[in-house]
Steps between C-alpha positions, in 0.01 A plus 500: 500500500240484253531904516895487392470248225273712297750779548734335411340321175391872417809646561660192233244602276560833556881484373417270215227756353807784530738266395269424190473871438878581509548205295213574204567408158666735265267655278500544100273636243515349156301659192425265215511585176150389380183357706527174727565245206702188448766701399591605851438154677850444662411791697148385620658173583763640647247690737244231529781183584694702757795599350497855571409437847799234537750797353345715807324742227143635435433530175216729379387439095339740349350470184577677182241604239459703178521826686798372726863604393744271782766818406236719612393285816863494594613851461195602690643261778175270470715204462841411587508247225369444172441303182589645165640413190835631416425739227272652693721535815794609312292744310348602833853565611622699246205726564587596826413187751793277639356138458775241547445126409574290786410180371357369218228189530413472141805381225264491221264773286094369481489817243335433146332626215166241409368559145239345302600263228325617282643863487762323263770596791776254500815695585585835693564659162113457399417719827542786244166700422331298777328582843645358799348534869758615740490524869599868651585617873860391466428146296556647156846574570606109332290528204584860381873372537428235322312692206839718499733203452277376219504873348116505504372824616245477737280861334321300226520506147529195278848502594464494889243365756186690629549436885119432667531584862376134612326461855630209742212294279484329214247673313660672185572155408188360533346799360716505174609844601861405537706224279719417791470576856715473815491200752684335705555120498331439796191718483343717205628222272237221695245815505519424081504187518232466746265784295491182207775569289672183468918487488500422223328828340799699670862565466723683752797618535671495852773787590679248645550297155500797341878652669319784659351345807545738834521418845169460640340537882829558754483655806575848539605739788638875567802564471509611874386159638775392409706745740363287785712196556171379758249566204733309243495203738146521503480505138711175444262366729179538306676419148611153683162468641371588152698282298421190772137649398527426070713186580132368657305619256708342201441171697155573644286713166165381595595597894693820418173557274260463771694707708497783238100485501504547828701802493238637234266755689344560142368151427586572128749216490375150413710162661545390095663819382709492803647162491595543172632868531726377804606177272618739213647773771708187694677460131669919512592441830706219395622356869646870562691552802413869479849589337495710264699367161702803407481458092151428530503856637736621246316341241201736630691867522636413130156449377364847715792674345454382162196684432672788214359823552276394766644240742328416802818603699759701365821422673636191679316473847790536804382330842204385387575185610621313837616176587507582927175355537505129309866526622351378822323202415 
């Protein structure tokens, strides 16, 4: 008797364990746009809470870095989705790689220029025979479009800017090499501030007050995922477990925080930079549902397209774009 019970307790097990296989979560891959940071918490909480799992998904992260281009990652089929900022993707596009936006987390730009006060810069139009820090690999798309609008050429002269090819630090700044540099409102800007320059010593110009803000950090995927009504079902998935993911950490900072750390293999991060960062990052995502607002996105091509002789994309982008995804949330 004793004999039949175990087979038949085995054989139970037996069926749940291939029932368990058959039934395994669906995977995904998603590349970041910069190292594990505040500025991708809603999808560490999103991970760390459950949320993926409860959506039947399992979600990979992979950092991003300095030497990390998501367009790259993707084309190379190392992700299936990433995080980029429009300019970038659309620029990536044009050049031969078909990244649609599928949803869009972020409604706001954290893009600025920080100068010292006492460079006597008050206005854009003093920005003339100055030297601005400028982010590459795809982020100095929105300035140089910018610089066009304003009619400033960005080759030097006392006329134009002398563009200094800024790290991801703060240093030009701090070093008096640069009289403005480029931050974002929820990092290099604290980095500044933090170094012992007080607020008050600074003046900064957002994009987003100044008309020329771009879309910042959507998620991205191939063209050809897209084919796959299975694969865009998954997707939804994961941008409603995302979005469940930033709703958290715009109620929980000091958790979503935490949770970020913890995510950090490089133990650079510190809990104070990280509360904050998330604080300031909760304000661009706004209480996004992951829709993308359609002049916000206009309001980005015009700007791209605006650039004179050099725009950053040179005709109006067709299917770049797709609403199939957050259409089934």
């Amino acid at each position: 008797m004793k004999v039949l019970k175990s087979l038949a307790l085995a054989s139970v097990l037996g069926a749940g364990l291939a029932s368990g296989a058959a039934n395994a979560a669906d995977e995904l891959t998603l590349q970041l746009k910069w190292v594990t940071q505040g500025q991708f918490a809603g999808y560490y909480v999103a991970q760390d809470k459950g949320f993926y799992e409860e959506e039947d998904l399992d979600v990979t992260i992979k950092p991003g870095g300095p030497d990390i281009a998501p367009p790259q990652v993707i084309a190379g089929g190392g992700a299936d989705v990433i995080v980029d900022w429009m300019p970038s993707a659309l620029a990536s596009r044009e050049k031969g790689v078909p990244l649609v936006n599928i949803a869009q987390p972020f409604k706001k730009s954290g893009m600025m220029l920080t100068c010292l006060k006492d460079t006597g810069i008050t206005s854009p139009e003093d920005f003339k025979g100055r030297t601005l820090g400028v982010w590459f690999f795809g982020n100095e798309y929105p300035f140089l479009s910018w610089m066009s609008q304003l009619g400033i050429p960005t080759d030097g002269g006392p006329e134009g800017v002398t563009v200094l090819k800024q790290g991801f630090n703060v240093d030009p700044l701090l070093q008096k090499q640069a009289d403005c540099i480029s931050t974002m409102t929820y990092n290099e800007y604290w980095q500044v501030i933090d170094a012992g320059i007080p607020a008050e010593d600074l003046i900064v110009f957002k994009y987003e007050d100044q008309g020329v803000a771009t879309l910042e950090d959507g998620l991205y995927v191939l063209e050809s995922s897209l084919e796959d009504p299975a694969m865009v079902d998954k997707l939804a998935r994961f941008v409603r477990a995302s979005m469940k993911g930033w709703a958290y950490a715009a109620e929980n900072p000091e958790e979503a925080a935490e949770i970020v750390l913890e995510n950090d293999a490089t133990g650079a991060q510190t809990e104070k930079h990280q509360v904050r960062m998330v604080s300031e990052i909760v304000k661009l995502v706004d209480g996004s549902d992951g829709k993308l607002d359609m002049d916000a996105y206009q309001r980005t091509v015009d700007s791209l397209l605006s650039g004179g002789s050099d725009p950053v994309i040179t005709k109006e982008p067709e299917g770049a774009v797709t609403t199939v995804v957050t259409d089934k949330l």
